[in-house]
N, C-alpha and C positions, 0 to 999 in steps of 0.2 A: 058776797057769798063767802062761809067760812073756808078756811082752807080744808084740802084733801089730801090723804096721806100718799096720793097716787097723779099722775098727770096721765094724758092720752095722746098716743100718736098713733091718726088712722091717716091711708091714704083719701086721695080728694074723692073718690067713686063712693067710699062709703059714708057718708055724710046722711043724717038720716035714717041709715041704720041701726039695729036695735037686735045683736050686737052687730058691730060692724063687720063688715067684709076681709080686712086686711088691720091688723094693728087689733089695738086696746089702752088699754088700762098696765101703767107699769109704775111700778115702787123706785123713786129716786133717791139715791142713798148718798153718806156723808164723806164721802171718800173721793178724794183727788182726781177727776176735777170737782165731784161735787153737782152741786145746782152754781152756775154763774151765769150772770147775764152780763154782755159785753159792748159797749156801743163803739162802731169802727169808723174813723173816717179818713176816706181816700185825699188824701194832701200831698203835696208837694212843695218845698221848699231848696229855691237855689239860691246861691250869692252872683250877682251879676258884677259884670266889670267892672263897673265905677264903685262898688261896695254896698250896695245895694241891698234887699232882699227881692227875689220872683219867687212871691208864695201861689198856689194854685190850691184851691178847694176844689174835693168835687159831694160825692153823695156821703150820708150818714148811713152804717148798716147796723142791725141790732144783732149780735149773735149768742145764743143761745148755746151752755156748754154744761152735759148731765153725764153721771153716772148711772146707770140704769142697774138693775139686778132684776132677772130674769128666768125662766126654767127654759130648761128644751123641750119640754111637752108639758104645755099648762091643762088643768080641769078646773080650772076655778072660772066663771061665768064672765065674759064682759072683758079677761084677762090678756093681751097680747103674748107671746114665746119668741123665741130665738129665731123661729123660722119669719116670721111676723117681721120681725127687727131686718134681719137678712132680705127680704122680698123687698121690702119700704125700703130700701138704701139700694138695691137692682135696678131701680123707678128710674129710665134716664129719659125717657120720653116727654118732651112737655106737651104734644100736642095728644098725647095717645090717653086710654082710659083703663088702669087710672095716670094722669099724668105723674111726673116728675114732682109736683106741690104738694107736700103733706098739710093734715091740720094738726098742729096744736095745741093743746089744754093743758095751761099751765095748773098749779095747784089752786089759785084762787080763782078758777071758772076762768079764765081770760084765751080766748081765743085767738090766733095766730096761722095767717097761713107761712110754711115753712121749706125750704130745702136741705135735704141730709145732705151736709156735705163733709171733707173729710175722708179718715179712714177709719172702718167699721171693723174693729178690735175686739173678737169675746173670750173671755179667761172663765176657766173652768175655776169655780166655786167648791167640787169638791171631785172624788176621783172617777166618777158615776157620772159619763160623757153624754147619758141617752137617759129619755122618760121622766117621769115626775117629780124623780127628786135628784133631779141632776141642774144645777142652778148656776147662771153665767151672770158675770158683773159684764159691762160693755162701756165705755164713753163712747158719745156720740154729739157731734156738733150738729144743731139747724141754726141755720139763715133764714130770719126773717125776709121774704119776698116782699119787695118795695113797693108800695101801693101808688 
């Protein structure tokens, strides 16, 4: 699939929808952090008595680090807004509908279920804090859920 100038992050309830219920479509832009993708993994490394090492592994995690740019009141069709972004990062419930697990869609169709995790920072894009053309940058970290 070729790439898109947009990725999506909808909650898990709206899957299937058309548009979706929570989330959208948002523009990831070139600005610190940027699009990163980050792979973590939980280790541990001690020096034991005799001089030794006690290395400990444990899981691998994928994390996921975007700048997004955003309105606070979108019209554009299919689009997620700031309130969208704000609801989707509120999500603490894992067993509730929707849960806590977002979906998603990177720029080349690739699929991801995900947790907002982090803190959820929006900066005002221009002096016009309300309506259509009042535009928010935000970073936002997801964690790949571990299959």
């Amino acid at each position: 699939m070729p790439a898109t100038k947009y990725i999506i992050l909808t909650s898990d309830d709206a899957v299937g929808e058309d548009p979706p219920s929570l989330g959208g479509r948002y523009i990831v832009i070139q600005a610190d952090p940027g699009l990163r993708h980050t792979m973590r993994k939980s280790q541990s490394m001690n020096e034991t008595v005799e001089g030794g090492l006690d290395v400990g592994m444990g899981g691998v995690y994928e994390i996921f680090t975007l700048m997004l740019r955003t309105r606070h009141t979108e019209d554009e069709e299919n689009y997620g807004d700031l309130a969208d972004l704000r609801a989707m990062y509120a999500l603490n419930d894992p067993f509730g509908t929707p849960s806590n697990v977002l979906k998603y869609t990177d720029h080349h169709g690739d699929t991801h279920n995900v947790w907002m995790i982090g803190n959820l920072d929006d900066m005002p894009l221009t002096f016009q804090v309300e309506g259509l053309h009042a535009w928010y940058t935000m970073p936002i970290t997801l964690q790949k859920v571990p299959a």
